[in-house]
N, C-alpha and C positions, 0 to 999 in steps of 0.2 A: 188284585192278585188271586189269581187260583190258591186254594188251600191244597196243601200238601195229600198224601194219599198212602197208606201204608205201605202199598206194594208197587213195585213198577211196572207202566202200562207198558205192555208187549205182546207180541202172538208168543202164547204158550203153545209148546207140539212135545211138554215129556210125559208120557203117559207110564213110567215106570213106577212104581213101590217106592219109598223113602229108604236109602240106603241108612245099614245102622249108623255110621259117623256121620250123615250130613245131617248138619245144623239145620234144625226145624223149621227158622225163617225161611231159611234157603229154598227147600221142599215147596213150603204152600207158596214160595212166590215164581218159581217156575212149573209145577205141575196144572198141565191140563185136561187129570181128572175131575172126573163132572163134580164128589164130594167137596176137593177142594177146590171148585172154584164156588160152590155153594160157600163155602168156610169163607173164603175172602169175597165173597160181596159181605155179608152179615159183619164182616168183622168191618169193614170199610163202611159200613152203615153207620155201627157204634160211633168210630173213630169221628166222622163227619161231624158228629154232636159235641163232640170236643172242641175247645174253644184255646186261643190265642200261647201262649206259651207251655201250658199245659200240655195242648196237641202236640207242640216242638218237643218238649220231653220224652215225651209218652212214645212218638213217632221213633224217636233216636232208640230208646233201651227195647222197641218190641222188635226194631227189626237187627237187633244184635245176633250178632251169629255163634253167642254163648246161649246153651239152652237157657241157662240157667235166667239170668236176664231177661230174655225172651220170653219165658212161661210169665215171670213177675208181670210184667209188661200187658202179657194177654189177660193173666188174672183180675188186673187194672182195668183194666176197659172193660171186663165183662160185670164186675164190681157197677162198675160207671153206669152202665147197659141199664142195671137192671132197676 
């Protein structure tokens, strides 16, 4: 079984600014700005070293479309990262 992936795989084409209300997952996982997709390889790097239920956690609360949840989430795996 393929392991899971933080973001979903698609042709990105929004090359806009992050609106103030849009949910941050939301932002990096359709923007196809060169930064963020810099941002989502590196984060998908991390992520990949993440192991078995842990990753199923981790996966659910980063790609939450509460900032709040979402930041904990990425603070997590950068935690993890380093």
């Amino acid at each position: 079984m393929k392991p899971k992936r933080l973001f979903d795989e698609f042709a990105r084409t929004e090359t806009r600014t992050r609106n103030r209300n849009e949910p941050m997952f939301a932002y990096l996982n359709t923007s196809s700005r060169n930064p963020v997709v810099s941002i989502r390889t590196t984060l998908e790097e991390w992520f990949s070293e993440i192991q078995g239920v842990n990753q199923k956690d981790l996966r659910s609360r980063f790609r939450s479309f509460d900032d709040e949840t979402h930041l904990a989430a990425l603070f997590e795996l950068y935690v993890y990262s380093s």
